[in-house]
N, CA and C atoms as an extended XYZ file, in Angstrom:
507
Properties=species:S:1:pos:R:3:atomname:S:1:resname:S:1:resid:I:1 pbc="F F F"
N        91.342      130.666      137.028 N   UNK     1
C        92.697      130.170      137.251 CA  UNK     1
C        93.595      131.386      137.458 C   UNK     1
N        94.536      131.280      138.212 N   UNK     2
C        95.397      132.712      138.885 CA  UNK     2
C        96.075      132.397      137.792 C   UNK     2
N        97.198      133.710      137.350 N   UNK     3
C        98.597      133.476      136.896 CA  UNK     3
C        99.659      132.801      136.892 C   UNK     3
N        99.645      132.476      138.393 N   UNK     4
C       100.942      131.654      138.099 CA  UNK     4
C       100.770      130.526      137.930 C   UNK     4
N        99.342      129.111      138.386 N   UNK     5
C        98.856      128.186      137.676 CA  UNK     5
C        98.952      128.299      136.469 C   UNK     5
N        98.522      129.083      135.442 N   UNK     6
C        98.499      129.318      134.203 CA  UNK     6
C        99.921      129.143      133.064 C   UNK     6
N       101.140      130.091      134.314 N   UNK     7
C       101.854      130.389      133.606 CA  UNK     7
C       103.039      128.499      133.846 C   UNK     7
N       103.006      128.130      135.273 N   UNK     8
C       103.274      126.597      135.436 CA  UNK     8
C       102.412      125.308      134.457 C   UNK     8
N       101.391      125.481      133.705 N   UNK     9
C       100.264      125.027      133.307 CA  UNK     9
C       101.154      124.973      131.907 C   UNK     9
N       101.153      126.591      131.601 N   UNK    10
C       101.838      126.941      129.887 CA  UNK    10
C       103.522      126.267      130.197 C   UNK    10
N       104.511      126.649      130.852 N   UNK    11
C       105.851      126.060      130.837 CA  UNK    11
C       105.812      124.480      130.751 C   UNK    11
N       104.692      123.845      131.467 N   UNK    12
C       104.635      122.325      131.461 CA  UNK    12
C       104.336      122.137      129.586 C   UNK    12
N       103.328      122.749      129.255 N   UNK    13
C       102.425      122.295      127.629 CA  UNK    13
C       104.155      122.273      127.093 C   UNK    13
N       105.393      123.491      126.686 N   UNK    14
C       106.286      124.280      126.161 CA  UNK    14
C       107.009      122.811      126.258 C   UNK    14
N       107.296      122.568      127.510 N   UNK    15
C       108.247      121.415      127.830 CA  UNK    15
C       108.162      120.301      127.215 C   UNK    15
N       106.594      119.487      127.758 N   UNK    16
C       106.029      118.115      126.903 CA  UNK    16
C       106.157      118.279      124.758 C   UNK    16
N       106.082      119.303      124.858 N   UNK    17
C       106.280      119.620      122.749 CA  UNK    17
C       107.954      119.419      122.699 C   UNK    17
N       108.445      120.198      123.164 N   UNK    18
C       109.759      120.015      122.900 CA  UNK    18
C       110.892      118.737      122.951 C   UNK    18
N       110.016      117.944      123.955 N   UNK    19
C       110.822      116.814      125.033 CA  UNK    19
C       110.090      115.956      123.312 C   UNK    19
N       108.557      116.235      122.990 N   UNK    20
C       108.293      115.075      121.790 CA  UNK    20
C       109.389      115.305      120.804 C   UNK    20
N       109.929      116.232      120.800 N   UNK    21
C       109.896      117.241      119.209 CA  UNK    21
C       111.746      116.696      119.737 C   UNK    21
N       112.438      116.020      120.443 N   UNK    22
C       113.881      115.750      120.782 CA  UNK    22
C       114.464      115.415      119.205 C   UNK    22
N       115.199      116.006      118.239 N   UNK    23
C       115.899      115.980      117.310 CA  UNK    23
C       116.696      114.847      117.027 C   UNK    23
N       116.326      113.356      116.364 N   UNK    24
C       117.020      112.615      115.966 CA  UNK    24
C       118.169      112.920      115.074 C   UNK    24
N       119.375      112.076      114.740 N   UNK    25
C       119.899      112.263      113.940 CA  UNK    25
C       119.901      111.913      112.474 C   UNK    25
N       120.080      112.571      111.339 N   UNK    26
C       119.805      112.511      109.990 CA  UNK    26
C       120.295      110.963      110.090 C   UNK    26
N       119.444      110.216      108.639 N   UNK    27
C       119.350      109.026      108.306 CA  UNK    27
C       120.963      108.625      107.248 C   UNK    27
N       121.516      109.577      107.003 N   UNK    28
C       122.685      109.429      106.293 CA  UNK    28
C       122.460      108.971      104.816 C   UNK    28
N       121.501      110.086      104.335 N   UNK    29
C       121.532      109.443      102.654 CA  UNK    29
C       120.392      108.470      102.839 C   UNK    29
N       119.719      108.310      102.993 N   UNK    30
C       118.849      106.491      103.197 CA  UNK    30
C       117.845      106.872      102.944 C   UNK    30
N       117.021      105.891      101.960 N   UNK    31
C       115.400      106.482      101.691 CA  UNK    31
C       114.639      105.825      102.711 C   UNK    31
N       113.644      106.190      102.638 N   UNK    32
C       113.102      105.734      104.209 CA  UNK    32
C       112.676      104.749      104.366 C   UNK    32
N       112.789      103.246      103.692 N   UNK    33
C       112.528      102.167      103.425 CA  UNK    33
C       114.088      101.836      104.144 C   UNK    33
N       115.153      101.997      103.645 N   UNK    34
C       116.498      101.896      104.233 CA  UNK    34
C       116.556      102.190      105.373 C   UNK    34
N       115.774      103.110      105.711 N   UNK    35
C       115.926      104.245      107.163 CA  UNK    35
C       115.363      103.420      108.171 C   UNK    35
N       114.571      103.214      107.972 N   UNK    36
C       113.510      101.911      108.786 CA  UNK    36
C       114.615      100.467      109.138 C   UNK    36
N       115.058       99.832      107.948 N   UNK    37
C       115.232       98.774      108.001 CA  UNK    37
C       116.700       98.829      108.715 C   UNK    37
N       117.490       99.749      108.606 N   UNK    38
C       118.750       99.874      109.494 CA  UNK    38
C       118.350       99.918      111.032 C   UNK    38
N       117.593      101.067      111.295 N   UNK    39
C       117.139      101.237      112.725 CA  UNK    39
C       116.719       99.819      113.687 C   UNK    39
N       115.963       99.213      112.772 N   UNK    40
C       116.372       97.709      113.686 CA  UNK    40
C       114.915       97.460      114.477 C   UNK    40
N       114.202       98.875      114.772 N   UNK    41
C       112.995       98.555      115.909 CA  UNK    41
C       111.592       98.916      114.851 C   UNK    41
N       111.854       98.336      113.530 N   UNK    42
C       110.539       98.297      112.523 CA  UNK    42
C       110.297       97.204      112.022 C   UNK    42
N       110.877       95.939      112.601 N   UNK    43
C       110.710       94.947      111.472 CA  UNK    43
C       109.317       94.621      111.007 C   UNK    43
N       108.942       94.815      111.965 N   UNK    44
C       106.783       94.452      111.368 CA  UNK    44
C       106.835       95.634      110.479 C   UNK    44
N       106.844       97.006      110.927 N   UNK    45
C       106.313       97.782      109.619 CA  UNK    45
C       106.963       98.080      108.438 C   UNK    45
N       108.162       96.774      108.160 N   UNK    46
C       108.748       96.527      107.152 CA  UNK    46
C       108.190       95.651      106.860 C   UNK    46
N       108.064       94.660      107.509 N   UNK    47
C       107.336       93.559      106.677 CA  UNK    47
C       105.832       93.428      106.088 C   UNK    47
N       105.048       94.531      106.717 N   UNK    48
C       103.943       95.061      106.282 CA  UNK    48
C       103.923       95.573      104.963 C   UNK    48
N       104.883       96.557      104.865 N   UNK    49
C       105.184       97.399      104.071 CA  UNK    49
C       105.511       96.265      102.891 C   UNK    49
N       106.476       95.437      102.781 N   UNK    50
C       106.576       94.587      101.723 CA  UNK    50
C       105.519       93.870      101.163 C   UNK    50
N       104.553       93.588      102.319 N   UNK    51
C       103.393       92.601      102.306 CA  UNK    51
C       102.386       93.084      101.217 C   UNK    51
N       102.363       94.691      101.430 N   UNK    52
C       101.384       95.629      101.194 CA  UNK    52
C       101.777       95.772       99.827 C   UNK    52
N       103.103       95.587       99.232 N   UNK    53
C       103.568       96.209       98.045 CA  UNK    53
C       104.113       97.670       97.581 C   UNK    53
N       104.507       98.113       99.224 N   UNK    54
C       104.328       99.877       99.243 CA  UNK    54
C       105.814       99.874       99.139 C   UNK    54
N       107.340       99.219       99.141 N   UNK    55
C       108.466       99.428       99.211 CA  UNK    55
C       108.791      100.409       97.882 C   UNK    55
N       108.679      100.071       96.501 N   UNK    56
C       108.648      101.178       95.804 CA  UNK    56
C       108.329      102.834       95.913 C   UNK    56
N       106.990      102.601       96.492 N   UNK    57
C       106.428      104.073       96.954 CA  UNK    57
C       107.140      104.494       98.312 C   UNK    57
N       107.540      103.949       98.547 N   UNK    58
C       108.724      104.407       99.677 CA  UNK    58
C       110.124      104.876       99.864 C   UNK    58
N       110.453      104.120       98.596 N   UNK    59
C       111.839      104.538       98.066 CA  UNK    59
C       111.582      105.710       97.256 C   UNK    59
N       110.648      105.753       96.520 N   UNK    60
C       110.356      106.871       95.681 CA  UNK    60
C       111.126      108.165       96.046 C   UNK    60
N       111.007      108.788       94.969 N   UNK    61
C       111.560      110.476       95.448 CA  UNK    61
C       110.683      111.382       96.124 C   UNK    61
N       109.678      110.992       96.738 N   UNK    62
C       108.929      111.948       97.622 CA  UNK    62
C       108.430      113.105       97.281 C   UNK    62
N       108.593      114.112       98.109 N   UNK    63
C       108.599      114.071      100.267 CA  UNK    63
C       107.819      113.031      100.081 C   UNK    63
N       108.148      112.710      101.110 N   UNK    64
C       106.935      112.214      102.395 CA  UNK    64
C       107.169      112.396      103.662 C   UNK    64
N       106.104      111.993      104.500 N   UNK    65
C       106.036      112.104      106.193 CA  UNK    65
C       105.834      110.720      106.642 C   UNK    65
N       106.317      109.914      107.510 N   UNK    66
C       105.924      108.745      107.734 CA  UNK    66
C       105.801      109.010      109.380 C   UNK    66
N       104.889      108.781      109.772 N   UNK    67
C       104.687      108.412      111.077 CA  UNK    67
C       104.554      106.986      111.155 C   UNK    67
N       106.107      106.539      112.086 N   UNK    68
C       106.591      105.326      111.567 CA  UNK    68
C       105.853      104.401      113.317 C   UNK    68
N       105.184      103.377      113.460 N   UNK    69
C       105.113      102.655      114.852 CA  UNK    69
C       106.244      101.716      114.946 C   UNK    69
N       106.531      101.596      115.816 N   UNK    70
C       107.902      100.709      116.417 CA  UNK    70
C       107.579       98.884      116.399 C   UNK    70
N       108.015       98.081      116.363 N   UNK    71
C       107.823       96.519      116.862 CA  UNK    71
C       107.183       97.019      117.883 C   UNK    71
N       107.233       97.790      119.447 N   UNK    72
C       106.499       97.682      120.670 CA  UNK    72
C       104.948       97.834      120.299 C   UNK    72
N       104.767       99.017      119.091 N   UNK    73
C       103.359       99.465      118.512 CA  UNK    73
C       102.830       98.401      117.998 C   UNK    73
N       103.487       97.964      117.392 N   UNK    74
C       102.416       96.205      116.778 CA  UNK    74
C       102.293       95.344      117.783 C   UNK    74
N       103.441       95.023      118.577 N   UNK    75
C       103.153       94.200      119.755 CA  UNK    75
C       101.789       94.646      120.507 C   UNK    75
N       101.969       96.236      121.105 N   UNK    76
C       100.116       96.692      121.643 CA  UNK    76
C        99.484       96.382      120.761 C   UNK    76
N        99.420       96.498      119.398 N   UNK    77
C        98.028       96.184      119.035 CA  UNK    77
C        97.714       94.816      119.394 C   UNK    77
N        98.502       93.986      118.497 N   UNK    78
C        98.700       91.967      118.781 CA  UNK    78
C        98.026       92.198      120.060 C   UNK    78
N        98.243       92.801      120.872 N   UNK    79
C        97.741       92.698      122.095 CA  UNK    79
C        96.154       92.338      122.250 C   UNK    79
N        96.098       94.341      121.875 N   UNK    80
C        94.250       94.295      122.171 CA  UNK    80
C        93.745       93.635      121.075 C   UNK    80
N        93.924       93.169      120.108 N   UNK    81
C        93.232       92.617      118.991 CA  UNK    81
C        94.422       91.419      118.903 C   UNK    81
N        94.410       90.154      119.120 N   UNK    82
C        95.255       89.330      119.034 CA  UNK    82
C        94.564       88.646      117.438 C   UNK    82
N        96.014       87.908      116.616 N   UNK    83
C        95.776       87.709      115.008 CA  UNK    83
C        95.969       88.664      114.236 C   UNK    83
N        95.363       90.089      114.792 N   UNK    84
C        95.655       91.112      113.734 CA  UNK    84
C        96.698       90.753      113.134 C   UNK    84
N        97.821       91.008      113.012 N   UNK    85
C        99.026       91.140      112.297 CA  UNK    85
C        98.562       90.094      111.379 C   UNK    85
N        99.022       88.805      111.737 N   UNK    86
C        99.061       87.631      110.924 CA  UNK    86
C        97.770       87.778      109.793 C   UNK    86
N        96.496       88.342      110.458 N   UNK    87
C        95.564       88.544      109.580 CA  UNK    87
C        96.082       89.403      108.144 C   UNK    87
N        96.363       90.610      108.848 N   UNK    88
C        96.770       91.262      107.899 CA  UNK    88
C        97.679       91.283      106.280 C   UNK    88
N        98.811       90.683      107.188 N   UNK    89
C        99.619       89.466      106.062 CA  UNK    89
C        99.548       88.854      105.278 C   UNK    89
N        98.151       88.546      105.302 N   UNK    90
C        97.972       87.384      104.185 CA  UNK    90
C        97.612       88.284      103.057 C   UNK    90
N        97.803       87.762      101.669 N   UNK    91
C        97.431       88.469      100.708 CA  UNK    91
C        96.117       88.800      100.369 C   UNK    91
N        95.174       88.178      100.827 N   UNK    92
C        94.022       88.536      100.540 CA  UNK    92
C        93.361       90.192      101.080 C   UNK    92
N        94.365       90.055      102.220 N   UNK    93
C        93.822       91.249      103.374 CA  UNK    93
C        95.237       92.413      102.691 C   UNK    93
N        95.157       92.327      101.694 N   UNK    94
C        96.747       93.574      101.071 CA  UNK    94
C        95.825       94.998      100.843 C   UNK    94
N        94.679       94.889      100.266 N   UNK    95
C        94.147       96.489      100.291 CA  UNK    95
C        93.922       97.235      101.919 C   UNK    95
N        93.415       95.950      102.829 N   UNK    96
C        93.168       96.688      104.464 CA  UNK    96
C        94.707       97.184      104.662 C   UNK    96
N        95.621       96.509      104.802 N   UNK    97
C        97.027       96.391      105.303 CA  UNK    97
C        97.221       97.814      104.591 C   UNK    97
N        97.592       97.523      103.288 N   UNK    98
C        97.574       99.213      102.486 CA  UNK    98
C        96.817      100.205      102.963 C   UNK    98
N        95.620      100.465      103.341 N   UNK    99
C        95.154      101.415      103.786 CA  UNK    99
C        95.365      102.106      105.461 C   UNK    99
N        95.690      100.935      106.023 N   UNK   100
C        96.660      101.110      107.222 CA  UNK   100
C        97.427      101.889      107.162 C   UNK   100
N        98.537      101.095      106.385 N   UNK   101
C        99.777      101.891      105.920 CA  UNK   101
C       100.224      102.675      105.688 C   UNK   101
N        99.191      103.249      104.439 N   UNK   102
C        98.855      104.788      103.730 CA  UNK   102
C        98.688      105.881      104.821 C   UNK   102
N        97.825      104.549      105.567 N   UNK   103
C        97.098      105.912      106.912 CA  UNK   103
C        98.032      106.875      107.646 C   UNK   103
N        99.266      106.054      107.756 N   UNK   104
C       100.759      106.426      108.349 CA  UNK   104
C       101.561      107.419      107.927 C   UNK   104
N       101.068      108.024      106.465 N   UNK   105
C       101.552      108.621      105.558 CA  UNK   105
C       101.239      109.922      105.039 C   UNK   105
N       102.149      111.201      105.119 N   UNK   106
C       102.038      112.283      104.888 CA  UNK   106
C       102.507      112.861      103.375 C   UNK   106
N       101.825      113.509      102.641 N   UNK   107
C       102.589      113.921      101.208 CA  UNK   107
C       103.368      115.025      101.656 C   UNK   107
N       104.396      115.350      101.425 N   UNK   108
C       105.514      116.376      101.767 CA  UNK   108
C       106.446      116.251      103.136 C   UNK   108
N       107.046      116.781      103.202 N   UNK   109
C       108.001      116.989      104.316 CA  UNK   109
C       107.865      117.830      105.675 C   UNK   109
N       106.852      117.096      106.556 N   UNK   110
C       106.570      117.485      107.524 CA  UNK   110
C       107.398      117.570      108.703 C   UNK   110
N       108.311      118.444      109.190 N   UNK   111
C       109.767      118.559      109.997 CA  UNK   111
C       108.618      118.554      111.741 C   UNK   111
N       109.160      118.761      112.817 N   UNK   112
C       108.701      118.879      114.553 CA  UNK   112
C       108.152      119.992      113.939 C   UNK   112
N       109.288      121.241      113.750 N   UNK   113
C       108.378      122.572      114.148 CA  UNK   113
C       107.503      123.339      113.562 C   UNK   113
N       107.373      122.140      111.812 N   UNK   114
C       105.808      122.545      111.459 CA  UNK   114
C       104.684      121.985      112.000 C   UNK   114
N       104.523      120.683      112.771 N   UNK   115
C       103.707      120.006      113.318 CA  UNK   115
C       103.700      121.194      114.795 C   UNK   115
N       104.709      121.790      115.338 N   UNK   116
C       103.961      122.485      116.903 CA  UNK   116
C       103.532      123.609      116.392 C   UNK   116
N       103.551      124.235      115.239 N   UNK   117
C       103.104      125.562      115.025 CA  UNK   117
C       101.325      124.621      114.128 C   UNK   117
N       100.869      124.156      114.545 N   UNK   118
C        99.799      123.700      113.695 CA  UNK   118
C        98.908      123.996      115.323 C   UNK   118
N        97.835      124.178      114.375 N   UNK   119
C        96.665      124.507      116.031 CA  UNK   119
C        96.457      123.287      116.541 C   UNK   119
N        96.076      122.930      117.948 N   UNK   120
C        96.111      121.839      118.149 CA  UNK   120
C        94.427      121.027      117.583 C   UNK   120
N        94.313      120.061      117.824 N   UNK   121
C        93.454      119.632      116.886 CA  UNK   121
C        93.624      119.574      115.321 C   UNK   121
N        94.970      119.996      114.664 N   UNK   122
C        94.790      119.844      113.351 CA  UNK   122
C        94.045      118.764      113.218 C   UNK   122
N        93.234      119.020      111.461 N   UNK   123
C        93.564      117.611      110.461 CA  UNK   123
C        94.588      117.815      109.523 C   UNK   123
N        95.325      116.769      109.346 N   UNK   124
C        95.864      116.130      108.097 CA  UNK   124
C        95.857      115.404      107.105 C   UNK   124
N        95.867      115.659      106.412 N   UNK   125
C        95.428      114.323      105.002 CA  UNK   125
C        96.657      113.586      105.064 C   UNK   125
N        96.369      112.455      104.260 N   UNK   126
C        97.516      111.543      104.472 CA  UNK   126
C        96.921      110.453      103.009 C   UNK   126
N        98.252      109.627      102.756 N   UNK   127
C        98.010      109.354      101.349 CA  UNK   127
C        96.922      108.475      100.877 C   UNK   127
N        96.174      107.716      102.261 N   UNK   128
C        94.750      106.991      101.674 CA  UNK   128
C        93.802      108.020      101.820 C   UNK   128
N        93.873      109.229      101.743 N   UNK   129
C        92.998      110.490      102.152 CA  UNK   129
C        92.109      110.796      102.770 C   UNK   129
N        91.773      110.262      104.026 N   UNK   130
C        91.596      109.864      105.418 CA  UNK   130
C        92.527      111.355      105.923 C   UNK   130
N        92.471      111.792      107.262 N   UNK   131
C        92.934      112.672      107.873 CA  UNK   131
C        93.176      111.923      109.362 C   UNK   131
N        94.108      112.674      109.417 N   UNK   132
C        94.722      111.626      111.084 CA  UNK   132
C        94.721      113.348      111.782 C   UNK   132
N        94.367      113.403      113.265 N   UNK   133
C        94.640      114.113      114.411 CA  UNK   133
C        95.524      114.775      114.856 C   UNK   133
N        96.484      116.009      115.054 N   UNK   134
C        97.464      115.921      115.755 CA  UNK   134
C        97.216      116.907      116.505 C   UNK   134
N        97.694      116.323      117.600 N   UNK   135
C        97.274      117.010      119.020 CA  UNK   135
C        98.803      117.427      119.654 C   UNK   135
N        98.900      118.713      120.010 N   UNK   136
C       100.105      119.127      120.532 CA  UNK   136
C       100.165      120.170      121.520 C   UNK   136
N        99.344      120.178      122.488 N   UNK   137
C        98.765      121.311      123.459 CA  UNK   137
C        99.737      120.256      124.339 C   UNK   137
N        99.669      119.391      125.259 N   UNK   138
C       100.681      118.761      125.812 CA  UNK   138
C       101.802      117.470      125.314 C   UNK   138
N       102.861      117.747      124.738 N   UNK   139
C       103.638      116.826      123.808 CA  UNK   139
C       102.638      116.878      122.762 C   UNK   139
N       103.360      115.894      121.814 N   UNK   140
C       102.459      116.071      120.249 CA  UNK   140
C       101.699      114.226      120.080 C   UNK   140
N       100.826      114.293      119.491 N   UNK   141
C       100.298      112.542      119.435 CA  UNK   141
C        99.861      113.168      117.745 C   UNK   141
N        99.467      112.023      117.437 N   UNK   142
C        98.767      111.506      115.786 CA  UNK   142
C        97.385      110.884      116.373 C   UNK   142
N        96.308      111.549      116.213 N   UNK   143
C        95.348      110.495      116.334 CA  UNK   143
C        95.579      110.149      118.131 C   UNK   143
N        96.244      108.725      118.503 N   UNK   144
C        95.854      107.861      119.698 CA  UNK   144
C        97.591      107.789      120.139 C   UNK   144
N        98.655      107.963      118.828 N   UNK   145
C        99.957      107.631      119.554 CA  UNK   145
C       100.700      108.581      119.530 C   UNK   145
N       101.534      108.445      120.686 N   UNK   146
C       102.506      109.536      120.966 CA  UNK   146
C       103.785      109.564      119.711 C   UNK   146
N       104.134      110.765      119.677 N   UNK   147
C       105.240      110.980      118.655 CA  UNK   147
C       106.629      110.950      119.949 C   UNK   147
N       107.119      109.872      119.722 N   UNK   148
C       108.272      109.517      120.788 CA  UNK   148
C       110.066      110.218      120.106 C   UNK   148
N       109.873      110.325      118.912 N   UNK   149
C       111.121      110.306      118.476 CA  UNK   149
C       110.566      111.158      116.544 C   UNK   149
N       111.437      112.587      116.533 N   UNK   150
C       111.111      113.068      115.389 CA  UNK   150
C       112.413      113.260      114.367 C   UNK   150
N       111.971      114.122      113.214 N   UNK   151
C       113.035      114.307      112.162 CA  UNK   151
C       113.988      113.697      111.547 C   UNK   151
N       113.899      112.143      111.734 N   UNK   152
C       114.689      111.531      110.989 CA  UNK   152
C       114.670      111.930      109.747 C   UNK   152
N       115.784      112.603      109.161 N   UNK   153
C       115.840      113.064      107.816 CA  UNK   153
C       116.095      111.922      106.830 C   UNK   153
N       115.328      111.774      105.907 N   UNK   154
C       115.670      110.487      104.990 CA  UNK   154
C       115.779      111.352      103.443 C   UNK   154
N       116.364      111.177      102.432 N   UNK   155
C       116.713      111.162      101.394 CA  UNK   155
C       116.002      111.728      100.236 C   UNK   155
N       114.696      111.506      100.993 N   UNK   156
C       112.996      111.351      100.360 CA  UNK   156
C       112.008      111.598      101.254 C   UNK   156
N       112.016      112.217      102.392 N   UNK   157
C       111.154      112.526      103.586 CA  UNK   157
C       111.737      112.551      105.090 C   UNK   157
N       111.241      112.008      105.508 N   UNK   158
C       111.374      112.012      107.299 CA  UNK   158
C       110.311      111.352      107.452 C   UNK   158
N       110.960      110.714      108.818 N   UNK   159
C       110.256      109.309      109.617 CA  UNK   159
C       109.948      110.341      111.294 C   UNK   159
N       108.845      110.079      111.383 N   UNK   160
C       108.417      110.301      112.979 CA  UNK   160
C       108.188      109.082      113.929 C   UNK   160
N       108.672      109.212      114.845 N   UNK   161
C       108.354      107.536      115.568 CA  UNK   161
C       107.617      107.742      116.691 C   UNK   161
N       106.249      106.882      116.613 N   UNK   162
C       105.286      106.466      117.053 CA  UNK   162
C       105.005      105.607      118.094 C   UNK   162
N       104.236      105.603      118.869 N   UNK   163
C       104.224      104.186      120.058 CA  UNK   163
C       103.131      103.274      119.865 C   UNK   163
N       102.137      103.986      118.900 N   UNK   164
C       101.134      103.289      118.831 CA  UNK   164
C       100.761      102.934      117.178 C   UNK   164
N       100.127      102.173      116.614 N   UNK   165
C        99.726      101.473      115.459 CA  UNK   165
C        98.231      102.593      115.050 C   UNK   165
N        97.952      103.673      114.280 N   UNK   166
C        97.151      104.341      114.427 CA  UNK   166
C        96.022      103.589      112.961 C   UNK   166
N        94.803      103.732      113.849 N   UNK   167
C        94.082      102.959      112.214 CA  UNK   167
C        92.868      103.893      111.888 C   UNK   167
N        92.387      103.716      110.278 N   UNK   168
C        91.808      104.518      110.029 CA  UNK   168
C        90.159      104.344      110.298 C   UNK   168
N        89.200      105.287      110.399 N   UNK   169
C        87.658      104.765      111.152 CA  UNK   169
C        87.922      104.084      110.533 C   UNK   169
């Protein structure tokens, strides 16, 4: 590969991280259970979250990291797996749903520009202790979904927003 492919190649990778890594604005005081439920585009992974019994551990005093999926992220899944959700919901299915959930979940305060200084391919542990993917050689993903929206500062962590519903093997 010549230089200047290389060096158009590297300015494109620089661009796609940064454009993920676009700086939301702080949550205003709000634990990230609040943070979620104001924003308006989580109601499934609120209602999961209640389903699951995790709202306490959410409000908690933290850190945490939430790599949060949007209503559109449950809608794709509903998609390729139609019932999921509703499956999930029911109480019987509360440890799968929880381990989902967990899966979503970082211990400490993971900000954009510790996630682009991570090699690409990290692992991460996360609170069902499972390790999720993050890939950041072009924009940054978790695993399978793109990180669309970062740093929501919450009270008790930060929320990263997701496009996709990421699950654990």
């Amino acid at each position: 590969m010549n230089i200047s492919k290389w060096i158009a190649i590297s300015a494109l990778a620089v661009t796609g991280i940064a454009q993920s890594f676009a700086v939301a604005p702080k949550a205003d005081g709000k634990d990230i259970v609040d943070t979620a439920v104001s924003a308006g585009s989580f109601k499934t992974l609120v209602a999961a979250v209640k389903a699951a019994g995790l709202v306490n551990a959410l409000k908690g005093s933290g850190p945490l990291t939430v790599f949060a999926p949007t209503d559109s992220a449950f809608q794709k899944l509903e998609k390729s797996k139609p019932g999921i959700i509703a499956m999930l919901l029911k109480p019987e299915n509360k440890s799968k749903l929880t381990a989902i959930l967990t899966y979503h979940v970082v211990p400490g305060k993971v900000m954009a520009a510790d996630v682009v200084k991570l090699k690409n391919g990290a692992k991460v542990k996360t609170l069902d202790g499972a390790s999720i993917t993050i890939h950041n050689k072009i924009g940054v993903r978790v695993d399978n979904a793109n990180v669309i929206k970062t740093d929501i500062v919450c009270s008790n962590g930060v929320i990263h927003v997701i496009d996709t519903v990421i699950l654990p093997k």
